[in-house]
C-alpha positions in Angstrom: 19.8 1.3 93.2 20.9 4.9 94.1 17.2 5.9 95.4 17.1 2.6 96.9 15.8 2.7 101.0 14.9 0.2 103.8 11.7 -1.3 103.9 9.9 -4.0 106.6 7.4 -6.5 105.1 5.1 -7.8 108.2 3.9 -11.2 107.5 2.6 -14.1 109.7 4.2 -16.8 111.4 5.6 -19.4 109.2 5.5 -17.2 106.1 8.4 -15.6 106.3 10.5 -17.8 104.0 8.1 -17.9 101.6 7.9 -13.7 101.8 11.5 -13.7 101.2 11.2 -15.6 97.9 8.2 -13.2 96.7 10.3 -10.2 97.4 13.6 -11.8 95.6 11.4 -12.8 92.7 9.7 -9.3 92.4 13.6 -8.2 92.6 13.9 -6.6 95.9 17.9 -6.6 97.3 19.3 -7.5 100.8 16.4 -9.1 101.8 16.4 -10.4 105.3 14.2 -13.1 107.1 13.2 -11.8 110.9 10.4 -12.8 113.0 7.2 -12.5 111.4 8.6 -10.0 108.9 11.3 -9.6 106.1 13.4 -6.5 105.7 14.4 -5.3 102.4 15.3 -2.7 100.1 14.0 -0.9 97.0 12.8 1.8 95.7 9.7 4.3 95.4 8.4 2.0 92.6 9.8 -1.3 94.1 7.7 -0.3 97.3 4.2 0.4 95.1 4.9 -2.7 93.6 5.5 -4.9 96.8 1.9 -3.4 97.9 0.8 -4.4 94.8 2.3 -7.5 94.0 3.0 -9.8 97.4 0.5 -12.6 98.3 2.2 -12.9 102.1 2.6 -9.4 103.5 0.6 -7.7 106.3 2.0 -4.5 105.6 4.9 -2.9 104.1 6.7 -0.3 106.5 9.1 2.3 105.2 11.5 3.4 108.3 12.2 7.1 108.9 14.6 6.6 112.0 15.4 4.9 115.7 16.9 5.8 118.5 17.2 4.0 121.6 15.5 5.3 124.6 15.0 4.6 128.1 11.9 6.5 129.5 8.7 8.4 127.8 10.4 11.6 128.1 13.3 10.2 126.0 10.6 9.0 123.6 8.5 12.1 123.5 11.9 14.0 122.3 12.7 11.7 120.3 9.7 12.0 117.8 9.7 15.5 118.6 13.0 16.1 117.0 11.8 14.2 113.4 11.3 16.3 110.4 7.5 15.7 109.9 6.9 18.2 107.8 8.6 16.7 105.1 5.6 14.0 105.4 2.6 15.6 106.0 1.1 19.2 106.3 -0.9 20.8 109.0 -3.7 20.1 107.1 -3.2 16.6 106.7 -4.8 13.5 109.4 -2.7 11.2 111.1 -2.8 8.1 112.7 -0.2 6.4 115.2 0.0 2.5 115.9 2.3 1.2 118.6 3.5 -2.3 119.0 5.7 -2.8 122.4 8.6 -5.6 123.0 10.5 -4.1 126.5 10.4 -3.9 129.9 10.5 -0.8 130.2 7.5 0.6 128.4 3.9 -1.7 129.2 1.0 -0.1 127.2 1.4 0.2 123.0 -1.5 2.6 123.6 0.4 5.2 126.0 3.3 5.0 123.4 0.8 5.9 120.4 -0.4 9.0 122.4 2.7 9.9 123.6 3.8 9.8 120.2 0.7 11.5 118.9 1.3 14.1 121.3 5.1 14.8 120.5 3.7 15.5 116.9 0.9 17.8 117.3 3.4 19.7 119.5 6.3 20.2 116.8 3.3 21.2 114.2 2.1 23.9 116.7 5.4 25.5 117.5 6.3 25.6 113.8 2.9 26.4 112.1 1.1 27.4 115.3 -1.6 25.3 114.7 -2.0 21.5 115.0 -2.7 18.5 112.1 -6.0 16.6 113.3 -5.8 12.5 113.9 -8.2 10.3 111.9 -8.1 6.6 113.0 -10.3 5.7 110.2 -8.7 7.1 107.0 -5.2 9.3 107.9 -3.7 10.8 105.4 -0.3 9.6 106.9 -0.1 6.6 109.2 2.8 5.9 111.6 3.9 2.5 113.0 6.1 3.0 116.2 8.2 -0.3 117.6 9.7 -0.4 120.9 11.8 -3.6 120.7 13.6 -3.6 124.2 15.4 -0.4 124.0 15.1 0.6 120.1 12.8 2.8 119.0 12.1 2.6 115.4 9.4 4.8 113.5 8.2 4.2 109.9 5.7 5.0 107.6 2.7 2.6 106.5 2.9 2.5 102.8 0.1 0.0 102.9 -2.5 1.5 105.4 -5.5 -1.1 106.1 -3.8 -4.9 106.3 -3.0 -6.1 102.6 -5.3 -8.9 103.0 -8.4 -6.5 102.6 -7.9 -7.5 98.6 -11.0 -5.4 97.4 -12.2 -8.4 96.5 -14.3 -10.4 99.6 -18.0 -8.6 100.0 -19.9 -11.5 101.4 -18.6 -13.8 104.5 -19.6 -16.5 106.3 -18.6 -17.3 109.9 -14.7 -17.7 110.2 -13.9 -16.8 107.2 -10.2 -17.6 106.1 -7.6 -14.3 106.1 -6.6 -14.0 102.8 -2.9 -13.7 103.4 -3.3 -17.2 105.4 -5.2 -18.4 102.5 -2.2 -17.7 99.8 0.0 -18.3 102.7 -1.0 -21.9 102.7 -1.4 -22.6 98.9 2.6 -21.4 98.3 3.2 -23.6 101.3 1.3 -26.4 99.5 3.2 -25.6 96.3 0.6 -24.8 94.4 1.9 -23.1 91.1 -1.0 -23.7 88.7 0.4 -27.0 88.0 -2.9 -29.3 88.6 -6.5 -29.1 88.4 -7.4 -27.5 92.2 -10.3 -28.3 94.4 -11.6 -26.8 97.4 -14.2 -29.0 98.7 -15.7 -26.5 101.6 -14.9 -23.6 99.8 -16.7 -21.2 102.1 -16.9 -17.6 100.7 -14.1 -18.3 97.9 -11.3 -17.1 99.4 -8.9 -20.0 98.9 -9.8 -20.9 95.1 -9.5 -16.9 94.2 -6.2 -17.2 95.9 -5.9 -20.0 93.9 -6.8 -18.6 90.6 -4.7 -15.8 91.4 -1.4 -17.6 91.7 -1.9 -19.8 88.7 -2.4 -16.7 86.4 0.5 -14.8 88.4 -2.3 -11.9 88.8 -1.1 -8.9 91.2 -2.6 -10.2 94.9 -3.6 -6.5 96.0 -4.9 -5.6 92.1 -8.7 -5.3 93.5 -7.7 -3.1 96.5 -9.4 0.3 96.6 -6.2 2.4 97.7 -2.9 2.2 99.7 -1.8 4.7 102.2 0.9 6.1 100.2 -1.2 7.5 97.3 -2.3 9.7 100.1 1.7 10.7 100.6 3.0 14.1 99.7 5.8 12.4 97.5 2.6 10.2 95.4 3.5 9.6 91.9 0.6 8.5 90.3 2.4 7.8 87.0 4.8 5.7 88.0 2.2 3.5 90.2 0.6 3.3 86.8 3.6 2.1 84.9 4.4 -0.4 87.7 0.6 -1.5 87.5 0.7 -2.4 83.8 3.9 -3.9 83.9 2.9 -6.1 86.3 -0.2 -6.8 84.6 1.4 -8.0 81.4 3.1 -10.9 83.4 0.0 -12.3 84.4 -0.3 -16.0 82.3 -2.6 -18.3 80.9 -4.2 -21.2 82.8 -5.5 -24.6 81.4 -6.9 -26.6 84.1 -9.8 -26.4 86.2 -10.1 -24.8 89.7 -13.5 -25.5 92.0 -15.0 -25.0 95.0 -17.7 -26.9 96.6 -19.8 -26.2 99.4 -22.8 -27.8 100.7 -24.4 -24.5 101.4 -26.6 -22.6 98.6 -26.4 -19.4 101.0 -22.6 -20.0 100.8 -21.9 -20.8 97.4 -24.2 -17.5 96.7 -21.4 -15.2 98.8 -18.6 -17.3 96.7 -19.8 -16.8 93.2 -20.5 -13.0 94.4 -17.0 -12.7 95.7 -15.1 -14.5 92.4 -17.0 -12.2 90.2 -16.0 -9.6 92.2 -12.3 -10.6 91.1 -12.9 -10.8 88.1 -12.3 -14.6 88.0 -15.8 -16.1 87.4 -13.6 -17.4 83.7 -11.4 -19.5 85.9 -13.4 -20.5 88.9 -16.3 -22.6 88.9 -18.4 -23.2 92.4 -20.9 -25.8 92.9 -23.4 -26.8 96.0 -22.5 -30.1 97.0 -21.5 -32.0 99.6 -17.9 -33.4 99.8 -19.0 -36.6 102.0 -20.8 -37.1 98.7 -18.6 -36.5 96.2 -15.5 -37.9 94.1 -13.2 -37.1 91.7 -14.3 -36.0 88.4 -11.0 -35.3 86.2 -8.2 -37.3 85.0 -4.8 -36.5 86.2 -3.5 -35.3 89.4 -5.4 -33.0 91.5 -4.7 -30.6 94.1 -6.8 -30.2 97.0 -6.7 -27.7 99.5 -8.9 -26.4 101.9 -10.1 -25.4 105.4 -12.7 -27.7 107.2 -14.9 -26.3 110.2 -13.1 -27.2 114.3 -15.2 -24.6 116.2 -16.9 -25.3 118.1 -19.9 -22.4 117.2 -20.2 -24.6 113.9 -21.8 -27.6 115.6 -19.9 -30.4 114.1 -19.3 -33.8 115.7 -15.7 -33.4 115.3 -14.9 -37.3 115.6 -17.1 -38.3 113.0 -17.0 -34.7 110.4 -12.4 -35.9 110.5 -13.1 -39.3 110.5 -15.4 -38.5 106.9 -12.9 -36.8 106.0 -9.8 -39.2 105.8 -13.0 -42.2 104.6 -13.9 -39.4 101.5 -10.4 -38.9 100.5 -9.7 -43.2 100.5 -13.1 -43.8 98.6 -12.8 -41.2 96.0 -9.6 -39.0 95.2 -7.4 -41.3 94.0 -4.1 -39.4 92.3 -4.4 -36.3 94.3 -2.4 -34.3 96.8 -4.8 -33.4 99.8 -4.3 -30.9 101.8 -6.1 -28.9 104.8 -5.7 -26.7 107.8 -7.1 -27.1 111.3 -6.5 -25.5 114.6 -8.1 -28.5 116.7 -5.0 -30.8 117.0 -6.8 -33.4 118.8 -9.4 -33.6 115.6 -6.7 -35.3 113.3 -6.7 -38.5 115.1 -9.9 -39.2 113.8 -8.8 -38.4 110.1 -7.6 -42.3 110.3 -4.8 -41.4 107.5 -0.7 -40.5 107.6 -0.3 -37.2 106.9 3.1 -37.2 104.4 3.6 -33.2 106.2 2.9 -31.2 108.8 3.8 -27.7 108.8 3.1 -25.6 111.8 0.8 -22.3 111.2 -0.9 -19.6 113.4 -4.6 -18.8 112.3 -4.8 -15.7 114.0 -3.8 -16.6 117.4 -4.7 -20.1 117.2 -2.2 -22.5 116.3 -2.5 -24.6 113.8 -1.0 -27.3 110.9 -1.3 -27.2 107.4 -1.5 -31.1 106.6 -0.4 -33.0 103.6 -2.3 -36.5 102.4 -0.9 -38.2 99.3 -3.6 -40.2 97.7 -2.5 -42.7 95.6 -3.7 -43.7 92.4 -4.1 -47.5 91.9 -2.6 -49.6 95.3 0.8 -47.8 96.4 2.2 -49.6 99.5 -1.2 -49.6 102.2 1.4 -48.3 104.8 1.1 -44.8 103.1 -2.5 -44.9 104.1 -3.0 -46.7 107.5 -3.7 -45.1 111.0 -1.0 -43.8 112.9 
């Protein structure tokens, strides 16, 4: 891979294994596992399609250069000396994130305007005017990371976060991130192998995931645009090559995948949001209670999905758990269950051994994804008893 270049894939806590085995799947070399991210390399067409194609990345960052430095002065020549001209034009907007890991630089904002500053001033001695900076929709956008003394500046091939799918119109109060919601599926192993149920499906997001993965559909295919079709070196052709041959892998799927919600206001938003993916073929959504319900197919099933612990949702949290762990007993026999929560204290109360726990961030809230094997028929009780 001649034209082959470095490239940093952001992701969230815990994902970063499975990241790794997206980008070797999708056929990226050297890949690397780091802290919340994955390095990697590729080329032009490798990057479109790692924008296009990953279910786990934040962001994709392409690095120009890095330099250590000590002070802002140091830093200030340091951007000043880059070629930027070879990325954007005078007449182009720019945008400048910072993220800071050192002791000797405190504020991410001071370093974005220093850096924005060390910019404008190369464009004005060389063009004798200045390129403008647009926070909302830049042209170029430029991630700067300070990681004790290293100073490392790339370009944002992605722009907004790659969990803005295109897809999600309608929400409901704490709605799940769509990166966390494949995120936690891939975790779960779910491949498309199973019928699939979401029993408090909310506005969709985890069954379109779903659906997504078992017909091995592009995550980002919905998405409006990525920052680097607004690049000086955009080729639309080959995003369009890499787009169709991406699209002819997708496969078929012969089981069922539903989500349930007690809500008719929410199941509204969900229908709206699968139709939006152009899923509505694989995804049905009904209004019904889960406290309610019980399994309705033959085989194994696999359940996954996030139930309510805020505490803005007025829930009894002893009692909503405790339902939960009496609902799987009673009715799912021959399924996999699993489910998220960020109230630790809450799964006492589900009244069932979890088989897994995986540790998770949702947001900044930590969390564990939680596995339940419900056996059909009656596998050793000890599977099943309290804690």
């Amino acid at each position: 891979m001649s034209n082959s270049f470095k490239m940093v894939a952001k992701t969230l806590f815990g994902f970063e294994e499975i990241l790794a085995k997206e980008l070797r799947d999708l056929g990226a070399q050297k890949v690397v596992v780091g802290n919340r991210m994955v390095s990697f390399y590729g080329d032009t067409g490798f990057m479109y399609k790692a924008n296009l194609c990953l279910r786990t990345a934040i962001k994709i960052l392409k690095p120009v250069t890095s330099r250590k430095i000590k002070n802002e002065n140091e830093l200030y020549d340091f951007i000043q000396s880059i070629r930027w001209n070879d990325y954007m034009t005078v007449d182009d907007t720019f945008a400048v994130y910072a993220t800071v890991n050192s002791d000797l630089f405190n504020h991410s904002k001071f370093i974005a305007l220093k850096t924005k500053d060390a910019i404008v001033d190369r464009f004005r001695k060389e063009k004798g005017r200045r390129p403008n900076v647009d926070l909302s929709f830049p042209d170029l956008s430029v991630d700067v990371h300070i990681q004790r003394d290293l100073c490392t500046v790339s370009l944002d091939s992605s722009g907004g976060s790659l969990h803005l799918r295109g897809y999600r119109t309608n929400t409901n109060i704490a709605p799940i991130n769509e990166v966390l919601a494949a995120g936690l599926l891939l975790l779960s192993g779910w491949e498309g192998q199973s019928d699939f149920l979401d029993p408090m499906c909310g506005s969709g997001t985890i069954p379109i995931e779903a659906a997504m993965i078992a017909c091995n559909i592009p995550a980002n295919l919905n998405r409006k645009e990525f920052a680097f079709e607004r690049w000086l070196d955009w080729d639309m052709d080959l995003f369009e090559k890499i787009e169709e041959a991406c699209l002819n892998k997708t496969r078929n799927f012969s089981h069922s995948i539903i989500g349930m919600d007690k809500a008719p206001s929410v199941v509204r938003k969900a229908k709206t949001n699968i139709e939006n993916a152009n899923l509505s073929d694989f995804i049905k959504v009904k209004e019904q209670n889960f406290f309610e319900s019980e399994k309705e197919t033959e085989g194994p099933l696999h359940i996954l999905f996030n139930p309510p612990y805020d505490e803005r949702l007025e829930i009894n949290v002893p009692e909503f758990y405790g339902n939960i762990g009496d609902t799987l007993k009673r009715g799912y026999p021959g399924t996999n269950a699993w489910f998220v929560t960020g109230n630790l204290e809450a799964l006492k109360h589900v009244g069932l051994r979890p088989s897994r726990k995986i540790k998770v961030f949702n947001g900044k809230l930590e969390s564990r994804l939680l596995k339940y094997e419900m056996y059909a028929g009656s596998k050793k009780a000890k599977y099943q008893r309290e804690e």
